[in-house]
C-alpha positions in Angstrom: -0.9 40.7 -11.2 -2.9 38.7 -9.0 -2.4 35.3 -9.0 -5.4 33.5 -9.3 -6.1 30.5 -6.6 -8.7 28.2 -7.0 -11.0 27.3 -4.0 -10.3 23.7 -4.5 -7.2 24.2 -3.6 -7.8 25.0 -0.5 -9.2 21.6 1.4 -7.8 20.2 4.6 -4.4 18.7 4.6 -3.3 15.2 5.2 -2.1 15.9 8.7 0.3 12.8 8.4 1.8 14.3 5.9 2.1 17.1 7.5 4.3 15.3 10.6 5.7 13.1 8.1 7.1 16.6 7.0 8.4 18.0 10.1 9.4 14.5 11.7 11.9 14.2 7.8 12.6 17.9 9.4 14.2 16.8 12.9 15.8 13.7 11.0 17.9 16.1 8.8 18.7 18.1 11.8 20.1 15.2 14.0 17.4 14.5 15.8 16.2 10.4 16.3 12.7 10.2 15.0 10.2 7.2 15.6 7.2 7.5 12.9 4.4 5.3 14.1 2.0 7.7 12.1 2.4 6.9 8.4 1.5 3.8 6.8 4.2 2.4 5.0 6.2 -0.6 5.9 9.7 -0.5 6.5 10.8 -3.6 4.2 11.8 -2.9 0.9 10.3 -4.7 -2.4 10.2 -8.4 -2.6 13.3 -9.8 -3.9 11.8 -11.2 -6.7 10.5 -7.5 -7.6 13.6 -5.9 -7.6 15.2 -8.8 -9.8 12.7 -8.2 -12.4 13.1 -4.0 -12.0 16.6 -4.6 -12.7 16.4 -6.9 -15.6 13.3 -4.5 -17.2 16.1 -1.6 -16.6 18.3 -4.0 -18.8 15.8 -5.3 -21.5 12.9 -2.7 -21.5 12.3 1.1 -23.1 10.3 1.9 -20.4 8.3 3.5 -22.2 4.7 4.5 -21.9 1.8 1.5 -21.8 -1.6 1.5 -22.8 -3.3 4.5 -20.6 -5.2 0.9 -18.3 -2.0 -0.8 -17.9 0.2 -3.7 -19.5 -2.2 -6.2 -20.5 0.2 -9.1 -19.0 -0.4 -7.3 -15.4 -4.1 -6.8 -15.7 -3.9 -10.6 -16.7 -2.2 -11.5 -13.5 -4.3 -9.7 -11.2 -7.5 -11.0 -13.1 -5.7 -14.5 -12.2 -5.5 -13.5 -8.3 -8.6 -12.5 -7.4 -9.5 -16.2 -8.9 -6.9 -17.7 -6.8 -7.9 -15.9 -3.7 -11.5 -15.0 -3.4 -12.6 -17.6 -6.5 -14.0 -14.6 -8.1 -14.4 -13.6 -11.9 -12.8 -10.8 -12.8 -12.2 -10.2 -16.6 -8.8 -8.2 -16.9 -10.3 -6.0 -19.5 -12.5 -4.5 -16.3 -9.1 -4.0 -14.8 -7.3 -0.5 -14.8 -3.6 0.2 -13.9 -3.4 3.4 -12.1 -0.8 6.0 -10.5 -1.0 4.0 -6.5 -4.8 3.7 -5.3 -4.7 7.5 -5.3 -5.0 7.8 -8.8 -7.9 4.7 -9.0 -10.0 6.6 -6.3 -9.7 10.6 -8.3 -10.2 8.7 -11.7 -13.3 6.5 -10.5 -14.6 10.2 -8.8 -14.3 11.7 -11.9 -16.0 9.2 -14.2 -18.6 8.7 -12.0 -19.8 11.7 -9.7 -20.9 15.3 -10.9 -20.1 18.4 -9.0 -22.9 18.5 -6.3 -23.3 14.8 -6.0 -23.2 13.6 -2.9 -20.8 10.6 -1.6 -21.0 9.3 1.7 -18.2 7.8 3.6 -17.1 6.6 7.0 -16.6 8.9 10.3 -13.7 8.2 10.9 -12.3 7.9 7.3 -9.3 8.1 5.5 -9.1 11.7 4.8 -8.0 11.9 1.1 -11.9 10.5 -0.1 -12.9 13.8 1.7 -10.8 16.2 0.8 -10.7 14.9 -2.7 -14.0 14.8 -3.1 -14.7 18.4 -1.9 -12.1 19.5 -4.2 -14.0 18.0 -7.2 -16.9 20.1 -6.1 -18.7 16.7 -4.4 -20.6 16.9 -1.1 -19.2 14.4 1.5 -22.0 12.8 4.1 -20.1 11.6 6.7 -21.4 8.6 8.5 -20.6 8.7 12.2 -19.4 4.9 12.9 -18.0 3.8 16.3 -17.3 0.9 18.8 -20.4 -0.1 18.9 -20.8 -1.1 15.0 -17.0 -1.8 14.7 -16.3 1.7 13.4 -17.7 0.0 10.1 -21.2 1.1 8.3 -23.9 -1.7 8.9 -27.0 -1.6 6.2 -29.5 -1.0 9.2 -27.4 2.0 9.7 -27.8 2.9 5.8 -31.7 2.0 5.5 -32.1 4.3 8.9 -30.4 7.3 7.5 -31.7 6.9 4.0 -34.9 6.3 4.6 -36.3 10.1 4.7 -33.8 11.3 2.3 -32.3 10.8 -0.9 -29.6 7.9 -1.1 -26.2 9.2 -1.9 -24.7 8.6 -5.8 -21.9 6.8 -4.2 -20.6 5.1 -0.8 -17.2 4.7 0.4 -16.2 1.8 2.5 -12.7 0.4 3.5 -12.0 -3.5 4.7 -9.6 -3.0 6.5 -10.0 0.0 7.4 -7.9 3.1 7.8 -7.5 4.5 10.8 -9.3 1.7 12.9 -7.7 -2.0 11.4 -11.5 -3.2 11.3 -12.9 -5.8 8.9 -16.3 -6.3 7.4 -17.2 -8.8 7.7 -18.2 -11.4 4.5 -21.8 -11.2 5.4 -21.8 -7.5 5.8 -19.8 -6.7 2.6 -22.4 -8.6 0.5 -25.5 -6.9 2.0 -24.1 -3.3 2.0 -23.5 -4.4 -1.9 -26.7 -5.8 -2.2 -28.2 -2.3 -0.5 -26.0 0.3 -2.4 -27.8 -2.0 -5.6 -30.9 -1.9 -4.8 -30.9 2.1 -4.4 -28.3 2.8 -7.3 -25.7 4.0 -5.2 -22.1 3.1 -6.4 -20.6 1.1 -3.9 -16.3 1.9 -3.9 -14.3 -0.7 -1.5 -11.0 0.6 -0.2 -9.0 -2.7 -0.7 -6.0 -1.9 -0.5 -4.9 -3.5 3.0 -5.8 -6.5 2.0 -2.9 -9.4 2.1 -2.4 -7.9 6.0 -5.1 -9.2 8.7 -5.1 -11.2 11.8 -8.2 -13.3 12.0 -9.8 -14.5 8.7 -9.0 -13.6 5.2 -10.9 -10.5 3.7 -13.5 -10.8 1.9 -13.3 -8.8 -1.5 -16.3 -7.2 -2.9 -15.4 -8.5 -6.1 -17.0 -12.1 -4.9 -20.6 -10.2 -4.6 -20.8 -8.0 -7.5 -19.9 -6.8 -11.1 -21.4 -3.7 -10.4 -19.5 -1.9 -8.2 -15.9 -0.7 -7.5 -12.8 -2.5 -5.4 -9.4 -0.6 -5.2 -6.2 -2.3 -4.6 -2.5 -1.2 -4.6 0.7 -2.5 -4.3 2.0 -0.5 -1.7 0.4 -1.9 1.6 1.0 -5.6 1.5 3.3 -5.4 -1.0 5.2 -3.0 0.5 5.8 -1.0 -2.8 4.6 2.8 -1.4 7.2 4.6 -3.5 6.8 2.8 -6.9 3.2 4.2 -7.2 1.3 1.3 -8.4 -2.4 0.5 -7.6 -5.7 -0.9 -9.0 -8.9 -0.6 -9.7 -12.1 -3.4 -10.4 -14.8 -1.4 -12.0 -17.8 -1.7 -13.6 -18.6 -2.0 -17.4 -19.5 0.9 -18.2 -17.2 2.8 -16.1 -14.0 1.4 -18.3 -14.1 3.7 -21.1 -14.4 7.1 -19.2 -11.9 5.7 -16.5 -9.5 4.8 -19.2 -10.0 8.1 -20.9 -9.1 9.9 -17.5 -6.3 8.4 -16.8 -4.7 8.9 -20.2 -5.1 12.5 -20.2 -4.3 12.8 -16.0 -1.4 10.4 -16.2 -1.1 9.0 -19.6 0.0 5.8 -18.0 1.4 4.2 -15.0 5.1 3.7 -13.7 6.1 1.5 -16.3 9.1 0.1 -14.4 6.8 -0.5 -11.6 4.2 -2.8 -13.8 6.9 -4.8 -15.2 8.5 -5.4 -11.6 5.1 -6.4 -10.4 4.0 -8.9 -12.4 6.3 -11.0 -10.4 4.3 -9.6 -7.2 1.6 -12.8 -6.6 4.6 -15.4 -7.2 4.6 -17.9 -4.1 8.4 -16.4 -4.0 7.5 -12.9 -3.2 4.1 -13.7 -0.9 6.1 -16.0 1.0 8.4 -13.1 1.8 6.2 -10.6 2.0 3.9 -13.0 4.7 7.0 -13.0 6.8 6.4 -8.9 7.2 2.8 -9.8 8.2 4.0 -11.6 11.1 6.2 -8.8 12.5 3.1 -6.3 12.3 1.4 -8.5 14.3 4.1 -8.8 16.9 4.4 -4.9 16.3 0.8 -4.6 16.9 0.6 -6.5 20.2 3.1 -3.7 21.2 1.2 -1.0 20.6 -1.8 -2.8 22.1 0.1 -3.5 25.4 1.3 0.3 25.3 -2.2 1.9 24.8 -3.6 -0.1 27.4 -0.8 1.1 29.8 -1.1 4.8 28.6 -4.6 4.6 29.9 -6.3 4.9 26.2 -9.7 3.9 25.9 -12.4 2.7 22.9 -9.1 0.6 21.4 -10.7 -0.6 17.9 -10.2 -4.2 17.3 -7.0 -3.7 14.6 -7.9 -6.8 12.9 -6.1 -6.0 9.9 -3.8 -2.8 8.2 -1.0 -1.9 10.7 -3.0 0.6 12.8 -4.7 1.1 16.1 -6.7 4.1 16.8 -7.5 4.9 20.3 -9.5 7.5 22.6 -6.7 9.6 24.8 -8.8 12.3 25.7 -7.9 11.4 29.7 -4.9 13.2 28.7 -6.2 16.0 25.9 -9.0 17.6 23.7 -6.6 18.5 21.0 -4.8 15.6 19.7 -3.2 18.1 16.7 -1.6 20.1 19.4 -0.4 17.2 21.8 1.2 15.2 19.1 3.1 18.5 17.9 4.2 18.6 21.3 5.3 14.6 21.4 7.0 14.8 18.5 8.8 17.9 19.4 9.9 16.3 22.7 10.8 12.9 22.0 11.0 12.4 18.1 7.7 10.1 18.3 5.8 10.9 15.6 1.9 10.0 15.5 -1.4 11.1 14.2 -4.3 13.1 15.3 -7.5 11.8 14.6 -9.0 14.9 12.9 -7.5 13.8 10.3 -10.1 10.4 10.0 -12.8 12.3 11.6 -12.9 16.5 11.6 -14.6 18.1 14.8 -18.3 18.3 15.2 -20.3 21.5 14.8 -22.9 22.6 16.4 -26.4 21.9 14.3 -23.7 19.2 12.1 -25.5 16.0 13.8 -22.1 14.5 13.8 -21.4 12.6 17.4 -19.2 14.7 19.7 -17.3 11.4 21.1 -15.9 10.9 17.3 -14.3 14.1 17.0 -10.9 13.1 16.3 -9.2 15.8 18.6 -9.7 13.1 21.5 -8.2 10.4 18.9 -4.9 9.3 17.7 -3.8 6.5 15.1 -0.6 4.5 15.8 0.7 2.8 13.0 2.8 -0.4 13.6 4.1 -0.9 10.2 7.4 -0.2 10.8 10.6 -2.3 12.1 9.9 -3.7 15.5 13.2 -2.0 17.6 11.5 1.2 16.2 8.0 0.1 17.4 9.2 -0.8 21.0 11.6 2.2 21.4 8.7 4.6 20.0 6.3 2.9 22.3 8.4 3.2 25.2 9.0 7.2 24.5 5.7 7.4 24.3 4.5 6.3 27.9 7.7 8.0 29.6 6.2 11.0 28.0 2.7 10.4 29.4 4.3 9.9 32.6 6.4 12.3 32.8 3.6 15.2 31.6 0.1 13.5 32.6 
């Protein structure tokens, strides 16, 4: 029998996974490993989380919720984004999902058909892409470096758009992953304003937000009704493994998203909505502002070893826990050089073809983004690991380079 294997199956991996993979490998096998290439903090849950977990445990089913979440945790997060940005957000446009992974394929779903096209930062976080091309969507890439920020400006939009039909959606992040840059509040509301005025769905990538080291985000929810913000609890709220996210959308993208997500999911952790109501109390943020602080003395780290390592184009890592830097002084093929770091000194990082694949010839993609002269560094993690990563890392570009 041959086993059938559908094509959109076959899309890129998430690299970091990949040496998340192999670095768990070396762990098992004795080996010290310093991961400064996924994002995920090192901190557990807020106390005040796991007290409610284990009182839910106690008092609770756990059963199954309505396929868009507990009502009492839409409510709360409705109450936030009034707290923080002074923006309106009815909690019945509110959706529960599985982590932001499950907002973004749900929102994909209910709102692009196969052959739309989506565009989306170069470099980008590489899940939109691959997702998207395995939902039979075409992915315009918009090449976006230094010199706007590594972040889309509406000049940049109206100048590629302007001889050629507008994409059905646009995908922006603020912070960004890889680069730690922020859109500014100006910016946010006139790539809204732009995406509305040439009926392109407008998704913000949110889910950073809570972690920045200048001014506080903006949220697109403070511009428009119309479009789609994504948050999750795992970033900020350092909750990765309880799979809980969020997604603002649209009116008349509620129904169909709720539809989705009851037959892809049926509903969310239920133990993980219950724990995070308590999330946005001033005990928990007070706690989990303390972790903010160490990523910024973790980032000045990484900052100070970049620069000593030689690497160039540093983006300004306003927010997130990342920096993503030019090394191609020291190779053309990032995938290959950090196999070879990671190999030799347990320091896990990166390659940038994962946020931004390697031109082509004829592609009109910019050469200087291809993302085998890039690698991301994340700083999320605790700060001995940081420094003893960091300083692996420039023996081992002293020692080879």
């Amino acid at each position: 029998m041959q086993i059938p294997v559908a094509k959109r199956g076959q899309v890129e991996p998430f690299r970091a996974m990949e040496i998340l993979k192999v670095g768990n490998q070396l762990a098992q096998a004795g080996t010290p490993v310093y991961s400064l290439c996924l994002g995920q903090p090192s901190t557990p849950a807020p106390q005040a989380v796991l007290e409610a977990a284990a009182a839910a445990l106690r008092s609770h089913q756990i059963g199954y919720t309505d396929a868009n979440g507990m009502p009492e945790l839409r409510e709360r997060i409705s109450q936030h984004y009034r707290e923080t940005y002074g923006a309106q957000v009815p909690a019945d446009r509110i959706v529960i999902t599985t982590g932001s992974s499950a907002a973004f394929t749900a929102i994909f779903l209910a709102a692009f058909e196969n052959g739309d096209t989506v565009a989306m930062t170069r470099p980008g976080y590489p899940a939109y892409r691959n997702t998207l091309a395995a939902l039979g969507c075409k992915v315009d890439q918009i090449d976006c470096g230094p010199q706007t920020r590594w972040q889309p400006s509406v000049e940049q939009l109206q100048a590629r758009y302007r001889n050629q039909p507008a994409p059905k959606g646009l995908i922006i992040a603020t912070p960004a992953n890889p680069t730690g840059t922020v859109l500014p509040p100006s910016e946010l509301a006139a790539i809204a304003k732009w995406c509305e005025e040439n009926s392109v769905l407008l998704i913000s990538d949110e889910i950073y937000h809570g972690i920045s080291f200048g001014p506080k985000c903006a949220s697109l929810t403070q511009y428009s009704d119309k479009h789609v913000a994504v948050g999750s609890f795992s970033k900020y709220y350092s909750m990765t493994g309880w799979r809980l996210g969020w997604a603002v959308v649209p009116e008349p993208l509620v129904r169909p998203v709720e539809i989705l997500l009851g037959n892809l999911n049926l509903s969310a952790p239920t133990l993980s909505q219950l724990a995070a109501v308590t999330a946005f109390d001033t005990q928990a943020t007070s706690e989990l502002d303390s972790h903010v602080e160490r990523y910024r003395e973790n980032r000045q780290v990484v900052l100070s070893t970049l620069e000593a390592i030689g690497a160039k184009t540093i983006a300004p890592a306003d927010g997130a826990f990342y920096c993503y830097a030019d090394i191609s002084h020291l190779t053309s093929d990032t995938v290959n050089w950090c196999a070879e770091l990671l190999q030799s000194t347990g320091v896990a990082l990166t390659p940038g073809v994962d946020f931004a694949p390697d031109s082509e010839a004829g592609d009109g993609l910019d050469p200087a983004l291809d993302g085998s002269r890039y690698v991301r560094v994340s700083f999320a993690g605790a700060t001995q690991q940081v420094q003893r990563g960091c300083e692996l890392l420039t023996q081992y570009v002293k020692d080879n380079h």
